[in-house]
C-alpha positions as MATLAB code, in Angstrom:
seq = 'XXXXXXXXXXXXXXXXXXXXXXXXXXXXXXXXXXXXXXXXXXXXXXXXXXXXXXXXXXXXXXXXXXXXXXXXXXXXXXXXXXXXXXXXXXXXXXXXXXXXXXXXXXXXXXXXXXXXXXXXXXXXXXXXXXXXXXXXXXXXXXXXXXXXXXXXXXXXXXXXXXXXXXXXXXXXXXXXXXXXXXXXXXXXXXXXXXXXXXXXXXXXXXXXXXXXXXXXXXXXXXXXXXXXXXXXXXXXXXXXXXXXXXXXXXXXXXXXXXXXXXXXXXXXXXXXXXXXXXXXXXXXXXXXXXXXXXXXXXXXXXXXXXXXXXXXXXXXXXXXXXXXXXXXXXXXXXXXXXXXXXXXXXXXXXXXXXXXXXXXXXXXXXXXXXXXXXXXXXXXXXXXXXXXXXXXXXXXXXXXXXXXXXXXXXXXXXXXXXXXXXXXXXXXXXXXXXXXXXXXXXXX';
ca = [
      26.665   -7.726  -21.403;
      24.900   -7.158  -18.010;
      23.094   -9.853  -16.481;
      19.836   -9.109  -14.162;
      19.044  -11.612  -11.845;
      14.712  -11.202  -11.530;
      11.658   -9.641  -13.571;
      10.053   -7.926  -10.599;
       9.658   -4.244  -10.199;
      13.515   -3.404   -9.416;
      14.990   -5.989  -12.174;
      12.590   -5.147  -14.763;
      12.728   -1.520  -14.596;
      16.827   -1.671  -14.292;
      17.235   -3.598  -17.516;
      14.727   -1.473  -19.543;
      16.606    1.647  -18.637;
      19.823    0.141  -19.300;
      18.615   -1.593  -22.351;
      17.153    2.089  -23.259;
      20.604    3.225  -23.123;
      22.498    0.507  -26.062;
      23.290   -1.897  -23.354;
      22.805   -4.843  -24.042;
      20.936   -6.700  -20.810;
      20.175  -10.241  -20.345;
      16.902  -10.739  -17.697;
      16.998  -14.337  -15.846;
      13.282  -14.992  -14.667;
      12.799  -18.579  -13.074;
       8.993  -17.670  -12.382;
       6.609  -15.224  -14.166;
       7.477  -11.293  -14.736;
       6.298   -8.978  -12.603;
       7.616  -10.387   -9.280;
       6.069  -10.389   -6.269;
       3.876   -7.590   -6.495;
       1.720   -9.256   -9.449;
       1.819  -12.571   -8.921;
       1.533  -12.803   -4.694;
       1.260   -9.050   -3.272;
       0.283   -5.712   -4.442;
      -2.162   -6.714   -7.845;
      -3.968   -9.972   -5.821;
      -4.750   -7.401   -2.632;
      -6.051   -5.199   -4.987;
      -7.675   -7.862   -6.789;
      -9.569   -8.900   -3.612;
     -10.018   -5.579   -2.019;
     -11.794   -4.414   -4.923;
     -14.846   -7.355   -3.842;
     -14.532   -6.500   -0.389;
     -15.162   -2.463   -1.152;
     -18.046   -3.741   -3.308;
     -19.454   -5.749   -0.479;
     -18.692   -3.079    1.950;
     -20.219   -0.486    0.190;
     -23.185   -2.521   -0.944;
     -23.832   -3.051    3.025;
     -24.091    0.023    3.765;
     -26.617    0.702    0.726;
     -28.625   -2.149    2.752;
     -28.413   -0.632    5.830;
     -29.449    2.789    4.819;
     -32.677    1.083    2.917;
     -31.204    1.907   -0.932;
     -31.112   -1.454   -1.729;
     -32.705   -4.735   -0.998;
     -29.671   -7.095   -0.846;
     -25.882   -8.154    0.060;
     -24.477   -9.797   -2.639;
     -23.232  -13.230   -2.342;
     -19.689  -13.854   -3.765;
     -18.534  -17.024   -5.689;
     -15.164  -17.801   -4.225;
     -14.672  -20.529   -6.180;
     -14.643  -18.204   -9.115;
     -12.490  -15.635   -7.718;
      -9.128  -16.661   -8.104;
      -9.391  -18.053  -11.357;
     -10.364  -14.599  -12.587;
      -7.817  -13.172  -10.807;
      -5.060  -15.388  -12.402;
      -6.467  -14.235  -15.755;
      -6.053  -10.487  -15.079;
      -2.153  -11.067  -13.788;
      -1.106  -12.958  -16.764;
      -2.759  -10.466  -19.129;
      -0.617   -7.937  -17.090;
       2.237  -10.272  -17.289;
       1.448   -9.895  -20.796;
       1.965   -6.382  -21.185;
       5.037   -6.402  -19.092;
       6.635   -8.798  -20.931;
       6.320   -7.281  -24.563;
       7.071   -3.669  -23.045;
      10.480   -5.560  -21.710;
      11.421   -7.292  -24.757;
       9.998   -4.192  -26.618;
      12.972   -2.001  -25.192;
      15.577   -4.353  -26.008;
      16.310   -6.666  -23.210;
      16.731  -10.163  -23.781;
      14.429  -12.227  -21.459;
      15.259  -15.749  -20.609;
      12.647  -17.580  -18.550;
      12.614  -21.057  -16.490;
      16.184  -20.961  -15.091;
      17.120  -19.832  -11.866;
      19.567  -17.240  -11.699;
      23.247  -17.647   -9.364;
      25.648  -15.753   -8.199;
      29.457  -16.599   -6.576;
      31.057  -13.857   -6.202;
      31.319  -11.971   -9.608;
      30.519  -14.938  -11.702;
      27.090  -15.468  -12.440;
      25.043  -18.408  -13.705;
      21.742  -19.110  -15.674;
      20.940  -22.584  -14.384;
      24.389  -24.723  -15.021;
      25.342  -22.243  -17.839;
      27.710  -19.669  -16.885;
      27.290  -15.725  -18.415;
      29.935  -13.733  -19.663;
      28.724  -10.446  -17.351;
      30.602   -7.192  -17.427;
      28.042   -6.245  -14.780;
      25.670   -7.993  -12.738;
      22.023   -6.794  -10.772;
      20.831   -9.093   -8.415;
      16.649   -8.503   -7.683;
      15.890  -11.804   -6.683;
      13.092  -10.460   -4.436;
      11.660  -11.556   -1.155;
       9.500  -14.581    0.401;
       7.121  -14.845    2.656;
       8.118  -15.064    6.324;
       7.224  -18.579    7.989;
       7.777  -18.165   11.760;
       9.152  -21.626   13.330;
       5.917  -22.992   14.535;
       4.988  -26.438   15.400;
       2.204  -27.499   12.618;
       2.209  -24.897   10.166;
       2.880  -27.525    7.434;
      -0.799  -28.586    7.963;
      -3.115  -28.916    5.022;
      -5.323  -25.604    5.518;
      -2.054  -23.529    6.449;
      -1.543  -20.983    3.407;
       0.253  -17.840    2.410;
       0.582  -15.221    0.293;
       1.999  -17.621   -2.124;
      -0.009  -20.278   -1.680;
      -3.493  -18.698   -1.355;
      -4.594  -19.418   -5.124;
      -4.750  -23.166   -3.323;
      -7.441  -21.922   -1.173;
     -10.832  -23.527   -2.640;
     -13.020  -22.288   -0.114;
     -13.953  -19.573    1.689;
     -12.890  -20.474    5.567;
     -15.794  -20.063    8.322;
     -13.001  -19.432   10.830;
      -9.781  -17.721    9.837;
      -6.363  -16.924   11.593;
      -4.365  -14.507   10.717;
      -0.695  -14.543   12.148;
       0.749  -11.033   12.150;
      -0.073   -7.890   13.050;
       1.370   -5.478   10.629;
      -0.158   -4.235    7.100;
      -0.642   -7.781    5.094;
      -2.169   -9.309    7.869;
      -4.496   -6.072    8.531;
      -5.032   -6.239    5.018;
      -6.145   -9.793    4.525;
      -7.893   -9.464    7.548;
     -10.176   -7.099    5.679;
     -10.995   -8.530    2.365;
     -11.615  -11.988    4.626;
     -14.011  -10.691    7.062;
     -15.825   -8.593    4.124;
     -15.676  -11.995    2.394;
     -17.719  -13.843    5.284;
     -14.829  -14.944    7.563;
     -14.933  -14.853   11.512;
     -11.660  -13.421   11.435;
      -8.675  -13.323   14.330;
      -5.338  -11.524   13.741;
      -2.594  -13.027   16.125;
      -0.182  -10.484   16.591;
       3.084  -11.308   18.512;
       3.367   -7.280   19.885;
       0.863   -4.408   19.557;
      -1.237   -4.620   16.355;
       0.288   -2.028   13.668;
       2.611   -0.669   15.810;
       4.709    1.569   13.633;
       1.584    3.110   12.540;
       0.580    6.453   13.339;
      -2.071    6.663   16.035;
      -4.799    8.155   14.347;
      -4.316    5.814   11.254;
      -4.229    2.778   13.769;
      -7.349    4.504   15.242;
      -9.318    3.792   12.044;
      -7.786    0.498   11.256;
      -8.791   -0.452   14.002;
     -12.315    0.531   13.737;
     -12.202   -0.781    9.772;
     -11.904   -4.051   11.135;
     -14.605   -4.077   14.092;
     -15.439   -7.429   12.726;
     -12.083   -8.699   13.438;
     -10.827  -10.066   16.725;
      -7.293   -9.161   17.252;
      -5.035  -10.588   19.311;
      -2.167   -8.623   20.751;
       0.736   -9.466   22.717;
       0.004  -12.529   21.672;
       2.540  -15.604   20.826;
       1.401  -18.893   18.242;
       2.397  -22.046   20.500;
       1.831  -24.571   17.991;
      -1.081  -25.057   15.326;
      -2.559  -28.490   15.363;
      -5.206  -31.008   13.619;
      -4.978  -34.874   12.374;
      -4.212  -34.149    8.504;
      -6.404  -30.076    8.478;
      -5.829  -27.398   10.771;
      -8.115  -27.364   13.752;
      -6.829  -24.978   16.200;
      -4.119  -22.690   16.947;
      -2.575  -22.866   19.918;
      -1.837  -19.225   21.452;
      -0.322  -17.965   24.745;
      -0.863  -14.090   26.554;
      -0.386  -12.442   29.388;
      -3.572  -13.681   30.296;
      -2.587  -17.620   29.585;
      -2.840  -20.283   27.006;
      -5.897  -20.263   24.435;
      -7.012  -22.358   22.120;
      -8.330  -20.353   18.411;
     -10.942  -22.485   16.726;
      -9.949  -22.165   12.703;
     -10.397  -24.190    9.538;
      -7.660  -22.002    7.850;
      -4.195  -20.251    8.903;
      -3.061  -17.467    6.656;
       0.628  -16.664    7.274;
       0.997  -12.888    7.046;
       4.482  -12.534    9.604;
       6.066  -10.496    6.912;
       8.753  -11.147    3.659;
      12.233  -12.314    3.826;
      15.095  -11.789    1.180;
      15.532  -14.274   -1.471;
      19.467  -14.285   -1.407;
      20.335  -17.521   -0.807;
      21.110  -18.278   -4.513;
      23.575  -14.864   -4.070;
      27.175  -16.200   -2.391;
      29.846  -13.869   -1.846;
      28.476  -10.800   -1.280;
      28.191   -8.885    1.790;
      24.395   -9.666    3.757;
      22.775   -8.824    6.924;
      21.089  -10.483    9.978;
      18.413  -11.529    8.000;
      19.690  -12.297    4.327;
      19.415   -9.197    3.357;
      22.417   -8.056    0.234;
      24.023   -5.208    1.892;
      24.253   -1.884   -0.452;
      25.514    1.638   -0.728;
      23.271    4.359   -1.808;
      24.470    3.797   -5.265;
      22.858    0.331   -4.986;
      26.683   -0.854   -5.270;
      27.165   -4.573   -2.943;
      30.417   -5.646   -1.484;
      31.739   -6.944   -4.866;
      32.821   -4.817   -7.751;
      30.507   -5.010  -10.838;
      27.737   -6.545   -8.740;
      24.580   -4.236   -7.420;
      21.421   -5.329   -6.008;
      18.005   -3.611   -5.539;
      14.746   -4.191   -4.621;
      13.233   -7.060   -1.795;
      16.200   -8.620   -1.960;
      18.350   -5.796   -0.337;
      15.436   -5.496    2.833;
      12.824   -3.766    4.220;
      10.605   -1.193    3.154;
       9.227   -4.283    0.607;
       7.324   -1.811   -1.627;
       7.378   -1.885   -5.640;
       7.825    2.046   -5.937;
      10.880    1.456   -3.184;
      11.985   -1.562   -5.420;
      11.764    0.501   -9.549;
      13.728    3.516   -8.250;
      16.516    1.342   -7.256;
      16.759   -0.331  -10.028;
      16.635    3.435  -12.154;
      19.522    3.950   -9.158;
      21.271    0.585   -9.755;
      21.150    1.022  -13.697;
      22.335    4.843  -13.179;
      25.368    4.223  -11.579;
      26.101    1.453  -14.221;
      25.547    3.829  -17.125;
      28.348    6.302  -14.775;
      25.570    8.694  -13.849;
      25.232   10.044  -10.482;
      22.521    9.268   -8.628;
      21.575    7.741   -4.801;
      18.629    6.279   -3.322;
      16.873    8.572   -0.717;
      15.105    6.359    1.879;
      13.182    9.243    4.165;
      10.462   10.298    2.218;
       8.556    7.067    1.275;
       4.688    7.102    1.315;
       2.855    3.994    2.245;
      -0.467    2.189    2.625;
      -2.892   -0.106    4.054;
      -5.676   -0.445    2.300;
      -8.690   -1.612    3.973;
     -11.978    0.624    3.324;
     -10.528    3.143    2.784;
      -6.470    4.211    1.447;
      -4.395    4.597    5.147;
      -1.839    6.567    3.681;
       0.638    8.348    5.614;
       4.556    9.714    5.526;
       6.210   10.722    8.645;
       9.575   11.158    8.078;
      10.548   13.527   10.843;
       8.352   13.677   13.901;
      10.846   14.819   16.713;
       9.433   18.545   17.759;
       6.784   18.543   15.802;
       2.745   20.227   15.985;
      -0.058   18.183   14.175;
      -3.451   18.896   13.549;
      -5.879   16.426   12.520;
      -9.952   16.792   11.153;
     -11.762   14.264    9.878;
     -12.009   13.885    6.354;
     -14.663   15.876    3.898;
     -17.681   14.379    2.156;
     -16.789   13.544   -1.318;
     -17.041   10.722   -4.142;
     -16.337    7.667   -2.107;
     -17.597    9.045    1.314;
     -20.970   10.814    0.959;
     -22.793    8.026    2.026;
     -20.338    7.890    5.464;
     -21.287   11.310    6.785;
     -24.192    9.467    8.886;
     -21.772    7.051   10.840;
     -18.790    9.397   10.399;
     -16.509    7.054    8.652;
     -15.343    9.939    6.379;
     -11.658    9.059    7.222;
      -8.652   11.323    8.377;
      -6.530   13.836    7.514;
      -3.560   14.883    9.630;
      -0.376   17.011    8.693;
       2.738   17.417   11.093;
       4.654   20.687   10.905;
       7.500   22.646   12.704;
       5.802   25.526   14.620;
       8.234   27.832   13.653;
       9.255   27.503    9.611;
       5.730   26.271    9.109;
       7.490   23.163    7.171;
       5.608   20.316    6.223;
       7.449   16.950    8.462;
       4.454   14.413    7.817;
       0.804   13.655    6.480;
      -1.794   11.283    7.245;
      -4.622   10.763    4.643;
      -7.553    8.508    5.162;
      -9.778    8.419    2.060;
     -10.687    7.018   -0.904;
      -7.826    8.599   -2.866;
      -5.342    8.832    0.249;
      -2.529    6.795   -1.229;
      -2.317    9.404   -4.119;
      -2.539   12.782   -1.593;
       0.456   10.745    0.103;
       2.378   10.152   -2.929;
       2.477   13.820   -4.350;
       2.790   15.289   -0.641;
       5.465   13.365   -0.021;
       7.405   14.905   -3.253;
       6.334   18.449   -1.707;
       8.303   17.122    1.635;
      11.032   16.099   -0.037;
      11.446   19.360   -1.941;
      10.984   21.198    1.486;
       7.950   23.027    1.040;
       6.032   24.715    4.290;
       2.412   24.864    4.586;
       2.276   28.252    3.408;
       3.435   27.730    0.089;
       0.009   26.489   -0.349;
      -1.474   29.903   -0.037;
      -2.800   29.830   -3.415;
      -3.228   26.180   -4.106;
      -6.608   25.591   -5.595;
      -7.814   21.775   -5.089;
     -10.553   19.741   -7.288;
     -14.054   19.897   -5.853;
     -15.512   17.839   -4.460;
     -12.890   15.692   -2.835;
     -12.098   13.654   -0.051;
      -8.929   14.818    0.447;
      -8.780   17.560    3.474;
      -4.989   17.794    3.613;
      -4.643   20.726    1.411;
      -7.511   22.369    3.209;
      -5.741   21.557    6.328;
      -2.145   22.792    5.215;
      -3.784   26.037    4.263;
      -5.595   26.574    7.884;
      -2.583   25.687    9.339;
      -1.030   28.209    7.463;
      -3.337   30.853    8.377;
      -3.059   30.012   12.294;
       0.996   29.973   12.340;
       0.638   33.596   10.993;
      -1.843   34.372   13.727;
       0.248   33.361   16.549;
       2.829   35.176   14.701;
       1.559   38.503   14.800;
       2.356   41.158   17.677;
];
């Protein structure tokens, strides 16, 4: 039997394939299926960006005279919705699961020591074990953030109204993110960010994040002393290079980040910050015991998290197969997709335009919000080292150019690519003029 320790992406997709195969798999879920990304990231982002889109776009109707109104939303309503979607989708994943053969047993919190492994008290009789425990959110050591008002990622459902005044503390993707949907939602926002705001970001991308959130004040450089209030949050406490300031806010969202869940996972090999250390093969420090997904560290995404477990499962099955960590798209998703993947930018030429009117952007041309795209490239081979797309349907240029990157291809491979029209996608547009120009420069 093989035990796997979590129902999120990694765990769940690992025991289906192995399942698929005649082995019989045993899934230990102490929560709800689906992991993080349904229950607290990906799905409830998506959830709430899809009402701040609405009541972006339906500004911008107002503003150009098409119609007469903002909507108003009913945040009280909101979440409770929401919660009905995910377990309808918890739903589905659950019969899909069970529906390939794996044997799911909720409620008890999975353990490891060593090689042995535990369901609650009861110990399993594993000839193989996956840990995919997952991550948690990141709670910096900060004097008051136990306050009533103080929330996370976890924790927002307990939000039951919309804050006038809300602090954000971090300044990467979730809290750009959040920051977003909140200040669509009504909020006077602040991001707090401890170093530069998105600063692994490409510049271009950051540009327009930026300028996505011009209703946002963001703080950068920018430390959280201590957060404060009788039995509510009040203020947060923050210090600069220009001194100590005090942030007026009814509500704290934490947004610093995820950390490993591995403390239930003894004897195995982990990092500075929890993290199970792995081989390519998704193989841990003990024999028989593998690990994938949040729970082995950063990147934290769900498409990161399934192909490990496909890698974990593989090499449990005796197939050969490795995890390739440089050609990972990503997103933030604010108005627009920021997608981008940069694997290689040492010596590299870029071009940039902004991006075409299309479904999603038409009504953008007048303020010139049309988003981005960008491609990196060696001069020489013409081969393709990194995109940027900024769009409607960015995330899914990223994802498919990202395959092309990985398989080596060079802008002029794309000689006689023919795209759907209209679009908002100018990379392939792009690829092809850049194409055109190497072969100029080129030529005697």
């Amino acid at each position: 039997m093989i035990v796997v320790l979590g129902g999120g992406p990694a765990g769940r997709i690992a025991s289906i394939r192995l399942a698929s195969a005649g082995k019989e798999v045993r899934l230990i879920e102490c929560g709800g299926i689906g992991g993080q990304c349904l229950h607290f990231g990906c799905m409830p982002v998506c959830a709430l960006n899809d009402i701040a889109r609405f009541i972006h776009s339906a500004r911008t109707f107002h503003n150009l005279g098409i119609i007469d109104t903002v909507p108003d939303i009913s945040f009280s309503t909101i979440f409770s919705e929401m919660q009905a979607v995910q377990e309808k989708i918890a739903s589905v994943l659950d019969t899909e699961t069970r529906s390939a053969g794996v044997n799911i047993i909720y409620g008890k919190s999975g353990r490891l020591e060593g090689k042995k492994v535990f369901a609650g008290d009861e110990q399993l009789d594993a000839d193989a074990v996956i840990a995919a425990t997952g991550s948690r959110p990141n709670i910096p050591a900060i004097e008051g953030i136990d306050l009533k008002g103080v929330f996370t990622p976890h924790t927002l459902f307990g939000m039951k109204a919309l804050p006038k005044k809300l602090a954000i503390i971090g300044g990467s993707v979730m809290a750009a993110e959040f920051a977003y949907i909140f200040s669509m939602f009504g909020s006077e926002v602040t991001i707090i960010s401890r170093s530069t705001f998105l600063k692994n970001t490409d510049k271009h991308l950051r540009a327009l994040a930026i300028r996505e959130l011009e209703k946002v004040k963001i703080c950068e450089n920018t430390c959280v002393q201590s957060i404060s209030g009788r039995s509510h949050i009040h203020t947060v406490r923050v210090r600069s290079d220009d001194g100590d300031e005090s942030i007026d806010a009814d509500a704290a969202l934490i947004a610093a980040g995820l950390v490993p869940r591995s403390e239930m996972l003894n004897g195995v090999e982990k990092g500075s910050i929890g993290e199970v250390i792995v081989n390519r093969r998704m193989q841990t420090s003990v024999p028989e015991v593998y690990a994938c997904g949040d729970v082995i560290g950063p990147p934290y995404l769900t498409p990161v998290a399934r192909y490990q477990g496909i890698v974990a499962a593989d090499t449990i099955l005796g197939k050969t197969r490795t995890m390739d960590m440089k050609y990972i798209p990503q997103s933030i998703n604010l108005a627009y997709e920021l997608a981008f993947c940069n694997p290689e930018m040492a010596g590299t030429a870029s071009l940039a335009i902004p991006g075409p009117a299309g479904p999603g952007t038409f009504w953008s041309v007048p303020t010139g919000d049309t988003g981005l795209a960008k491609v990196m490239l060696d001069p020489d081979s013409g081969a393709i080292q990194g995109i940027c797309s900024a769009g409607p349907g960015g995330g899914l240029i990223a994802g498919y150019m990202a395959f092309l990157m990985k398989h080596h291809f060079s802008v002029h491979d794309f000689e006689e690519f023919i795209e759907v029209h209209p679009s908002t996608d100018g990379v392939y547009g792009l690829v092809k003029y850049a194409s055109e120009m190497l072969k100029k420069q080129k030529k005697p």
